[in-house]
C-alpha positions in Angstrom: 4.6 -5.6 -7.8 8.1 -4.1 -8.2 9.3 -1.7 -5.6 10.0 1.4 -6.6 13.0 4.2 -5.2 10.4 6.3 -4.1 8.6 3.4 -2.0 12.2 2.8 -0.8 12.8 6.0 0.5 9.3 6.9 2.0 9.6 3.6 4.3 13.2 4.1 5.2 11.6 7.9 6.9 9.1 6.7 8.1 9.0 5.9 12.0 8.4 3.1 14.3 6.6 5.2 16.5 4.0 5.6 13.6 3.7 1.8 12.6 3.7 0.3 16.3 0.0 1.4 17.5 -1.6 -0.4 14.4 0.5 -3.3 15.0 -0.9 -3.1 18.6 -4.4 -2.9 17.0 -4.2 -5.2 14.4 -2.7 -7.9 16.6 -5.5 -7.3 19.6 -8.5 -7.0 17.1 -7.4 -11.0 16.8 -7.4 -11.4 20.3 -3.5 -11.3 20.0 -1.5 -9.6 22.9 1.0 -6.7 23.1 3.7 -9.2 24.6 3.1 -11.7 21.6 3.8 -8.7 19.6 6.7 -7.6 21.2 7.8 -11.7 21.5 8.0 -11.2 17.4 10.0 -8.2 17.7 12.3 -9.1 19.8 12.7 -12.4 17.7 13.1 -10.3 14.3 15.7 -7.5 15.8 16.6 -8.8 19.3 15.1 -5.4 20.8 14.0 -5.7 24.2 10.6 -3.9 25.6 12.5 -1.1 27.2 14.1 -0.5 23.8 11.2 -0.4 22.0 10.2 2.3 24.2 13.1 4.4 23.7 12.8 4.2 19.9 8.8 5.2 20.1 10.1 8.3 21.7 12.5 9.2 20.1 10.4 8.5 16.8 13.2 6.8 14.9 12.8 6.1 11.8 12.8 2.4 10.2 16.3 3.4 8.5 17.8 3.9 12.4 15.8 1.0 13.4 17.1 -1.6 11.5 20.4 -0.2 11.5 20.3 -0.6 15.3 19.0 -4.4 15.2 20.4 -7.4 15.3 18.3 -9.4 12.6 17.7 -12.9 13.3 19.7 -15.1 11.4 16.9 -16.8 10.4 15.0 -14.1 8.9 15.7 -14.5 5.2 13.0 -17.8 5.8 10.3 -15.5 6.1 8.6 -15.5 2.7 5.8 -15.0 0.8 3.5 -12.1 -0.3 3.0 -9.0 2.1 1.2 -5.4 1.1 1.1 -6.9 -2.5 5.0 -7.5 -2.8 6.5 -10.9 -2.6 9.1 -10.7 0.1 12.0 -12.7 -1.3 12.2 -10.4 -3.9 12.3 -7.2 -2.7 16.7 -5.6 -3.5 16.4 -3.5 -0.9 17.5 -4.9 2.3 15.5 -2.0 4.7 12.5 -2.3 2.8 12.8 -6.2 2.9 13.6 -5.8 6.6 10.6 -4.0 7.4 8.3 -6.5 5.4 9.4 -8.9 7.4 8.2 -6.7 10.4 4.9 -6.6 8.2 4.4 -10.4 7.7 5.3 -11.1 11.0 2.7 -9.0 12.6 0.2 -9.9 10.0 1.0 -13.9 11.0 0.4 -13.5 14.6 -3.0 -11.3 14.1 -4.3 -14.8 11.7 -3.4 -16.7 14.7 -0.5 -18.9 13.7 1.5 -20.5 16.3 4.3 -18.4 18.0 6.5 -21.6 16.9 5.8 -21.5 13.3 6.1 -17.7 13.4 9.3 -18.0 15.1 10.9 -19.7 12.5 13.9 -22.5 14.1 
């Protein structure tokens, strides 16, 4: 599926604050926690639990998000297919960025191992 400017721009506005509770949900549905959740994030941007907070209230949106992190340098070795688009080829780095939020969360809810989602 090829990503479109639109698609672009509609994730880049839309907030954390929206996305986070069905992270919360989709991860605890498969008797995942909120602090293997936040283990991801934190992995992914370097954010700690107190930061998260701030940005849920503030509603930031992915664009400010991102811009704010500090991606891990292993991050491009997250791969594969996520919402119908193939990660690794996805030109826009926010919207890659934020699919690698997406598969991330969507590892951890099919219960892979926090090692192999934590790619070392």
């Amino acid at each position: 599926m090829q990503v479109t400017p639109e698609h672009n721009e509609r994730i880049a506005k839309m907030t954390f604050a929206s996305v986070y509770p069905h992270y919360i949900t989709k991860v605890e549905k498969k008797g995942r926690t909120k602090e293997e959740l936040h283990q991801v994030i934190k992995w992914l941007t370097g954010f700690s639990d107190k930061k998260l907070e701030e940005f849920i209230e503030k509603k930031v949106t992915f664009d400010v998000f991102f811009k704010k992190a500090e991606l891990n340098t292993n991050a491009p070795l997250i791969k594969g297919v996520i919402c119908g688009y193939r990660i690794e080829e996805i030109d826009n780095p926010l919207t890659r960025q934020v699919r690698y939020l997406d598969k991330l969360v969507d590892e951890l809810a099919k219960g892979k191992a926090m090692e192999k989602i934590l790619r070392h």
